[in-house]
C-alpha positions in Angstrom: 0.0 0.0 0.0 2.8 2.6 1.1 4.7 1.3 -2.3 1.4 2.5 -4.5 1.3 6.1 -2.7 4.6 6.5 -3.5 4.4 6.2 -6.7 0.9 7.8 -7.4 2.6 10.9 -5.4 5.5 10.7 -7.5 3.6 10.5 -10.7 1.2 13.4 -9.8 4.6 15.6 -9.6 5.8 14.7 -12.6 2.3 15.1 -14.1 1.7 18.4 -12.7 5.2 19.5 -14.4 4.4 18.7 -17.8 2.0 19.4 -19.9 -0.6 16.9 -20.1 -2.2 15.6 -23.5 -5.4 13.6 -23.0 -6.3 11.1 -25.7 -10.1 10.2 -26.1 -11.8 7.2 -28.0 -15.0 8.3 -29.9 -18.8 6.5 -29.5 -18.8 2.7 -29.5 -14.6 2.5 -29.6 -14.3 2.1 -25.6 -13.2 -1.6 -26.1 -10.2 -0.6 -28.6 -6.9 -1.0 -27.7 -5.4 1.6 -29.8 -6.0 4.3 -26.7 -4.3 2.6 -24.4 -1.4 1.7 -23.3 0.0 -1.2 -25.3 -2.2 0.3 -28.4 0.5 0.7 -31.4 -1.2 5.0 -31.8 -1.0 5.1 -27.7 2.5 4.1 -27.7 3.7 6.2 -30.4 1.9 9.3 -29.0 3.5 8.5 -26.0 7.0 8.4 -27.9 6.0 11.6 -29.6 4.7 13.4 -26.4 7.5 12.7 -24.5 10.1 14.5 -26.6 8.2 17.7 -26.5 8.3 16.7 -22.4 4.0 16.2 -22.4 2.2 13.2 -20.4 -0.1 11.2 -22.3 -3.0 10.0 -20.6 -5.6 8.1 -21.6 -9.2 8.8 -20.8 -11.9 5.8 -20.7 -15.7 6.5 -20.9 -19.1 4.6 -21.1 -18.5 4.8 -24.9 -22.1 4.2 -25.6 -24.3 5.9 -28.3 -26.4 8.4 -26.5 -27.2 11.5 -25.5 -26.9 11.2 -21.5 -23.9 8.4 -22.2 -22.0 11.5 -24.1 -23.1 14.0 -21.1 -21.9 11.6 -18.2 -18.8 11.1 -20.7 -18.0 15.3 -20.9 -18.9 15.7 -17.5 -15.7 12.9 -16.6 -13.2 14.6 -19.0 -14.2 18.0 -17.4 -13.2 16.7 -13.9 -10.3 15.3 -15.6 -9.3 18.2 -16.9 -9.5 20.4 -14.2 -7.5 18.4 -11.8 -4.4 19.4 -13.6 -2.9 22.6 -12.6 -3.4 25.7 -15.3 0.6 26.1 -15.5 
């Protein structure tokens, strides 16, 4: 447990000291692998992002086709979003 804080703590600094690019799957693609890590378009954003010193993160939602599916979804990226510092 201590071994996770660590490194969620360490990972928030080096997050908050970068900027951060976050990489969204459209309607119905929330079972793809391409988004994620692993995914041969995550990992090479990743590659790309790193040399202009961004943090690529990934962000999952519900995926599914709808109005209130794609409001839930916005709302979640909002959060997201805001949790990063404005620097």
């Amino acid at each position: 447990m201590k071994k996770t804080c660590v490194i969620i703590f360490l990972l928030s600094i080096f997050i908050s000291a970068h900027p951060v690019v976050v990489l969204v799957h459209g309607t119905l693609a929330q079972e793809r692998k391409w988004y994620r890590p692993g995914g041969k378009f995550y990992d090479e954003l990743e590659k790309q992002a790193l040399k202009q010193k961004q943090v690529l993160v990934s962000f999952t939602w519900s995926g599914k086709l709808g109005e209130k599916a794609r409001i839930n979804g916005a709302k979640s990226l909002a959060k997201l979003i805001i949790s990063y510092p404005k620097e």
